[in-house]
Every structure is written in C-alpha cells, then in structure tokens.
C-alpha positions in Angstrom: 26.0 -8.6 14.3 24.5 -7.1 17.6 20.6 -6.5 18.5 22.1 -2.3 19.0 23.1 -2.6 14.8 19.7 -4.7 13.8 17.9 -2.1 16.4 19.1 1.1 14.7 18.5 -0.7 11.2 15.2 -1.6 11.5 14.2 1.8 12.8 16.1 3.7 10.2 14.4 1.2 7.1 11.1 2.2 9.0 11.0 5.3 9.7 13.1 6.1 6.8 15.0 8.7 8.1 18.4 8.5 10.4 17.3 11.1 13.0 14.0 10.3 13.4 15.6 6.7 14.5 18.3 8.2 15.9 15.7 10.2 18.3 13.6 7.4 18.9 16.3 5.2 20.2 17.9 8.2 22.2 21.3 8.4 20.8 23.2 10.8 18.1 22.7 10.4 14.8 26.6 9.6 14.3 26.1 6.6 17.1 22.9 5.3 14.8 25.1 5.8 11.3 28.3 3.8 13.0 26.0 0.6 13.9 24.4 0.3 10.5 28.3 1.2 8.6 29.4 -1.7 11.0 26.3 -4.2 9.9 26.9 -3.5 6.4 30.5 -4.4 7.1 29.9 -7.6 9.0 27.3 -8.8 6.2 29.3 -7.9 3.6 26.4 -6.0 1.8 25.0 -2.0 1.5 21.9 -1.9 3.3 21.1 1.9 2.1 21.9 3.1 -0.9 23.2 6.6 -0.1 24.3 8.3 -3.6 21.0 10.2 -3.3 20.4 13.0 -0.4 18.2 10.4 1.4 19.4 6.9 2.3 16.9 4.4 0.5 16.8 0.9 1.7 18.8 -1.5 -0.3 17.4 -5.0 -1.6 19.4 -7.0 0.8 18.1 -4.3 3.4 14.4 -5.3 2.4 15.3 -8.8 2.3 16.9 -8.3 6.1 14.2 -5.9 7.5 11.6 -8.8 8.0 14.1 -10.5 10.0 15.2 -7.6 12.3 12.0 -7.0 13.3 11.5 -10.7 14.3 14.9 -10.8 16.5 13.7 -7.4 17.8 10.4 -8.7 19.4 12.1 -12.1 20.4 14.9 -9.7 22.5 11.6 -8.2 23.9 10.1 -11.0 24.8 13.4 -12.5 26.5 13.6 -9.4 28.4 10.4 -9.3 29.4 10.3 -12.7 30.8 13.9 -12.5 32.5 13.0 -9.6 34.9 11.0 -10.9 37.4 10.1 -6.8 38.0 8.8 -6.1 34.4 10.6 -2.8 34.9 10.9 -0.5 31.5 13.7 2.0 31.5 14.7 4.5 28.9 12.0 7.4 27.6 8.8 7.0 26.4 7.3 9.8 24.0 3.8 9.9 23.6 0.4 11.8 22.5 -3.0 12.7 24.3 -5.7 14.6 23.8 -6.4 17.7 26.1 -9.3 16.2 27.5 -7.3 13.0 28.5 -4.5 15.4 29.6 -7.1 16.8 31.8 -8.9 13.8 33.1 -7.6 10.5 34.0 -3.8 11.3 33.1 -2.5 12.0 36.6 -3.3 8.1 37.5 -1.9 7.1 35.2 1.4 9.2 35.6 1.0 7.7 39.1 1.2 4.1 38.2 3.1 4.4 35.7 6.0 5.8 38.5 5.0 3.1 41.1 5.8 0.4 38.5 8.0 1.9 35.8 10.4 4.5 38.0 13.1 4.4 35.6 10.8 5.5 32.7 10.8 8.9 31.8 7.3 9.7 30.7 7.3 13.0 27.4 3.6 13.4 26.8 2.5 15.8 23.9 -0.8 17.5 24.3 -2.2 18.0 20.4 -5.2 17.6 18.2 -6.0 14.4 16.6 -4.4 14.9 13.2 -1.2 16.1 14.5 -0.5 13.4 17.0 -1.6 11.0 14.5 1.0 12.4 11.6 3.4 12.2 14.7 3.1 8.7 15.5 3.6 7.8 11.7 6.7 9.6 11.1 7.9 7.8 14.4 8.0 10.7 16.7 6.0 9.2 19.3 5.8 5.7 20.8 1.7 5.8 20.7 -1.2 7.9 21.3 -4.5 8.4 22.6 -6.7 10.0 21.1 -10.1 9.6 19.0 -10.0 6.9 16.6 -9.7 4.8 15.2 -7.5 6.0 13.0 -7.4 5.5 8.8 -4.3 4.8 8.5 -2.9 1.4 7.3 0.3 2.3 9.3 -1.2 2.8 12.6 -3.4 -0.1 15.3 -5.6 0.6 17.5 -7.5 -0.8 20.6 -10.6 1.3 21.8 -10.1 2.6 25.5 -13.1 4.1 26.0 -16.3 6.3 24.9 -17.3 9.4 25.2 -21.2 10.9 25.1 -21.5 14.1 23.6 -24.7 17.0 23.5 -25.1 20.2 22.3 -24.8 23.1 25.1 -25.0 26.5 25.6 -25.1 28.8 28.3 -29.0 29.5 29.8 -28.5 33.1 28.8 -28.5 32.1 25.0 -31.5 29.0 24.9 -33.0 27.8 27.9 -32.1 24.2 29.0 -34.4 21.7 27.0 -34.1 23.9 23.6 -35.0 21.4 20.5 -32.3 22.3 17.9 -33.6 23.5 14.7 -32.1 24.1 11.3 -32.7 28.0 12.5 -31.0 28.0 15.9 -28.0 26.8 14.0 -28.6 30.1 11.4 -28.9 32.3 14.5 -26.5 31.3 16.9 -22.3 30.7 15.8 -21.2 26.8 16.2 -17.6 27.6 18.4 -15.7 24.3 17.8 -12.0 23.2 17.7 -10.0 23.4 14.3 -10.1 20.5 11.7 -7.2 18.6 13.1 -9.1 17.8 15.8 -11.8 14.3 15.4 -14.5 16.0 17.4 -14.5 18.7 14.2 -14.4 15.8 11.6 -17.5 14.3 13.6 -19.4 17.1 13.8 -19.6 18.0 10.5 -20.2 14.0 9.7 -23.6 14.8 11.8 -24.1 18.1 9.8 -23.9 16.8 6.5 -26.2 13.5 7.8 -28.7 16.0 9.3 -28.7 18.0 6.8 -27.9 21.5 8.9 -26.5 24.7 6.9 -23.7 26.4 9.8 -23.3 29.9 8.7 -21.5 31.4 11.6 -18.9 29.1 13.1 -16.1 30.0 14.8 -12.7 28.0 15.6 -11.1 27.2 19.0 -7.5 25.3 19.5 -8.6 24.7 23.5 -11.1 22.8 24.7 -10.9 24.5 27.9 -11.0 28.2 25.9 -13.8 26.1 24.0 -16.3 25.6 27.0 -15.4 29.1 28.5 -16.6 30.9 25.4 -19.8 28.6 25.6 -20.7 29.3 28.9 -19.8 33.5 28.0 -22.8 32.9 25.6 -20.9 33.2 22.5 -22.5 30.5 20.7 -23.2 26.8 21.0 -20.9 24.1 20.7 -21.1 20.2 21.4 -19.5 18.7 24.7 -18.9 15.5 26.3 -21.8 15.1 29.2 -19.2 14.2 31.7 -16.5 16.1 31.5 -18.2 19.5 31.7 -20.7 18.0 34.5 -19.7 20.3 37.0 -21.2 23.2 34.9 -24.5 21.6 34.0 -25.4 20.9 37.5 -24.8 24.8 38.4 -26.4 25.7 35.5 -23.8 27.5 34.1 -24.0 25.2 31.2 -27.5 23.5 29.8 -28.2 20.4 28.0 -29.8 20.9 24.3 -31.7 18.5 22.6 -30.8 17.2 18.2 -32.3 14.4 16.5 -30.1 12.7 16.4 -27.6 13.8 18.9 -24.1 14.7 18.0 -22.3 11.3 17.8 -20.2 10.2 20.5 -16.4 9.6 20.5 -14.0 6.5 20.8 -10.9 6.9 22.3 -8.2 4.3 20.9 -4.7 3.7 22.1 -3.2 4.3 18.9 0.9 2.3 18.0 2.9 1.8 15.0 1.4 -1.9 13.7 5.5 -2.7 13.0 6.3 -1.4 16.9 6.9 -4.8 18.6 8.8 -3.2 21.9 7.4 -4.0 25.2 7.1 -0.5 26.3 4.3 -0.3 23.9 2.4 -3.7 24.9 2.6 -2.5 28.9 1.7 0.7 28.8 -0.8 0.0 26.6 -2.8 -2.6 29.7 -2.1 0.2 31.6 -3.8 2.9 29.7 -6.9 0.1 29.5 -7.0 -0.3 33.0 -6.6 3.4 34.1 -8.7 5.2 31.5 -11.6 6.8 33.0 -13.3 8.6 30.4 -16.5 8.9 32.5 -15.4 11.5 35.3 -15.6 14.9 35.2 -12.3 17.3 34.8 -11.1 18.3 38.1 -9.9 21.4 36.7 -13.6 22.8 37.5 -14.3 22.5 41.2 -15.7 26.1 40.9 -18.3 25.0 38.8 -20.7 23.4 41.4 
C-alpha cells in the first residue's frame, strides 16, 4: 500500500469519476486505474464495483475512504513541516471572478512566484455558478468568487467586501438621481447573466423592494458591462471602487435606492474533503493579498 494508490483512490471515490482524478492529480487515466488495480490487489478486496459503465465505490471502499483521507492530510502535514522552504510544486487549477482577475490578481501571481516557483498557477476566469459547479465536480483546486456558496460540498472563508450603487452615464440621469419604481420602467437594467451572484443579488433587492424591470438586458463582461453603461444604454449596478476612475471624470455618476443594491462578499471557496496543503497556503495568501478596495487599473484613461 503506497500514499500514490490511497492518493488516486480517495480522489476517484470523491470525485467519482477516474479522469476527473486522474486530471486533478496530473497523470493518465491508465496510471490512476493501475494504482487502484494494485490496492485492490494488496488488500485483497474490490474497491469499485465496475460491472456497470461507471465504477461505484465498493463497501470495503466506503469503509477505507475515511481512512485515506486521514493518511492523506497526515502526508501533508509531514511534508509541510519537513521543508524548511514550505515550497508547493505541481499545478494548481483554480477559479476567479473577472473583477478579481482584473484587480488584485497580479500580486498575487507575484507572490505566489516569489514563494511557490515551482507551482504552475491555471486560473479560469468565469461566472459564479460555473466556477462553483467546477470546484464540485473537482476540476478546480478552489475559487474566489461571491459567496458564500450553498452547497454542502463546498467551505468557505470570506476575503473581502464589495460596496455596490446604481450608475449611469450623466447623459441618461444626472448624478444624485433618486431611483424610482419609474426610472426602472424607463430606462433598461444591463446586468450580467444568471450564473453570475451579482444577478442572483440584484434581483434579491428587486423582489425586496418591490421594483417591476421591464427592459433588462444581459452582459457576460463586466468590462462590456460598464462600457455599455457609460454609452448610456441603460443603468446597471457597480462596485464604487472598482469603476472609481469613471465617477471622478464624470463619465460615470452615482445614483441614489432606498435601500441600495446590497453589497458583495467574496469567499475563498475549497472542497470541505480537500485536505492538501496547496489549498490551506494559498488560501493565507489569497487573505493577505486581496485588495478588493482599489480601483481596476485597466482604466487609467478614465481620470
């Protein structure tokens, strides 16, 4: 019995499919197959049941999958506390918003290298949902995005907050404008699809407010989002910070909604069964690098 056969196991009883494990421990699905065939052999017993087209977890594999998962997180421990560098190797595949891909990312993609330079870093930029559905299945090591999220599968540890208004370019309501249920009947809503939480949130404040949206148009970008605003194409809901830049040239203006549109908490999002220690240090560096209160740089034409 080797931690390589409990390792592919315990992600193939998890995730319950051999490629997905076989992708999230980087080898061939033929590599991941051999180590479980030779841990069934040493133990004697089937761990998968494999008459059907999908391998389904045997009992002895249920009774051994509690087990793997506690040798997995002692070898991470032991490894952890043997290198005196605290260096992770391998890949690392992981999900973030737009706006975080657009914000405080680069730092930290910068520590990450200064620390970590033999870990390969494979961000996915997505909405919410997607990244979320992605992280279950066991496509990506963790995610950040808004949160927390609903699912029993999934933890979560809040990384910061976001404050949002409702804007719209001076052209369309002047600056100050107190939102009525009429400006929403006049003007189109331009927001992002429904896999995204800033959609889910929005109409939460709708249906609280009580606010009929007639005309409401839907945008994958957040950047293509803010553009259309500031065209005067309708109105849409941003975070104060990021699109600063634009309100203080006036490109952009504030607009006022009792209440206001609800902010946003961003979560580091992981697999509650993931025990490795890439997760658990990348995660303190995600807390101590997140910066969800500056502006994107991507608009130093703005001012």
């Amino acid at each position: 019995m080797t931690i390589k056969q409990l390792e592919a196991f315990f992600w193939a009883a998890k995730l319950g499919s051999f490629s997905l494990a076989a992708a999230r421990l980087c080898v061939t699905q033929s590599s991941l197959s051999k180590r479980i065939a030779e841990l069934e052999a040493d133990l004697g017993k089937p761990l998968f049941d494999r008459a059907g087209q999908r391998a389904v977890i045997t009992d002895a594999g249920v009774r051994l999958l509690e087990h793997a998962g506690r040798m997995l997180e002692l070898e991470s421990l032991i490894r952890s506390d043997l290198d005196t560098q605290g260096t992770l190797r391998g890949s690392c595949r992981f999900g973030i918003s737009e706006l975080v891909a657009s914000t405080w990312f680069p730092a930290f993609v910068a520590r990450v290298r200064r620390e970590h330079p033999d870990l390969v870093l494979e961000p996915h930029v997505e909405l919410t949902s997607k990244l979320e559905r992605m992280l279950e299945r066991g496509e990506l090591d963790f995610a950040i995005v808004p949160g927390p999220s609903a699912s029993p599968n999934l933890s979560h540890e809040k990384v910061g907050e976001l404050e949002y208004r409702w804007m719209a370019s001076p052209e369309r309501l002047p600056a100050g404008t107190v939102l009525t249920p009429a400006h929403f009947s006049e003007h189109p809503m331009i927001t992002l699809s429904a896999d995204a939480r800033l959609s889910r949130e929005v109409e939460r404040w709708r249906a609280h407010v009580g606010v009929a949206i007639p005309h409401a148009l839907v945008c994958n970008s957040l950047a293509a989002l803010i553009t259309l605003v500031m065209a005067g194409v309708g109105i849409s809901t941003f975070p104060t910070a990021y699109v600063a830049p634009f309100l203080a040239s006036g490109r952009l203006v504030a607009l006022v909604s009792d209440p206001p549109p609800y902010n946003l908490n961003y979560c580091f999002h992981w697999r509650t069964d993931d025990p490795r220690a890439v997760v658990r240090v990348l995660r303190e560096i995600v807390r101590a690098e997140a910066n969800f209160l500056m502006p994107s740089p991507l608009w130093p034409a703005a001012t």
